[in-house]
N, C-alpha and C positions, 0 to 999 in steps of 0.2 A: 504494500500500500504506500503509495505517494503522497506528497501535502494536498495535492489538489484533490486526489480520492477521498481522501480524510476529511476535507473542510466541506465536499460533497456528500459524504455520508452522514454527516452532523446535519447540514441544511434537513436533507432529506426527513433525517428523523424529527425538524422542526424545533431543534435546541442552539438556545445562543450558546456563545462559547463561554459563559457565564453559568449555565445551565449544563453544560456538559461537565465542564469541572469542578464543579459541585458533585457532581454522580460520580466522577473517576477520581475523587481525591485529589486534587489538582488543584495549582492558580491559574485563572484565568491567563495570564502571562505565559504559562506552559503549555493552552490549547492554541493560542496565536502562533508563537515559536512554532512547532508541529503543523498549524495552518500555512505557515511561510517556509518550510523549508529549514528552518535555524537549527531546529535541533533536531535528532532522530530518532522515530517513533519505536520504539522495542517491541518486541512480538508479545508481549504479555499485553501491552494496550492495545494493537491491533487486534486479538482477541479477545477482548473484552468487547471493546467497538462493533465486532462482525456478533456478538454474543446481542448485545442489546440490539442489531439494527435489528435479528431475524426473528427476535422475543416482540420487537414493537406493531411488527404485522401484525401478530398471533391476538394484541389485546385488544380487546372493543373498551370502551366507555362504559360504566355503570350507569343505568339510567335510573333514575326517579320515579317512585311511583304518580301519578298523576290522581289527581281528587284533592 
């Protein structure tokens, strides 16, 4: 996975990069770096990333009873 796949996968999933490093234990400064290229993603984040994108199909929404 490359920067540009990564900052694609993130959109995708509809998370700022605010919102993503909050969920990966991360600063926000560490998901830009990895969006740009600066530093290098290590395969234990790469899967985690491919772990959440293919779990976030899978969930619907709770809905509300209505009345």
């Amino acid at each position: 996975m490359n920067a540009t796949q990564f900052k694609q996968m993130r959109r995708k999933m509809g998370m700022s990069q605010v919102e993503l490093a909050q969920r990966l234990g991360v600063s926000r400064v560490a998901v830009y770096y990895w969006e740009h290229g600066q530093r290098g993603i290590d395969k234990v984040l790469e899967l985690a990333m491919s772990y959440v994108a293919e779990h976030m199909a899978t969930l619907t929404p709770k809905r509300r009873p209505q009345g």
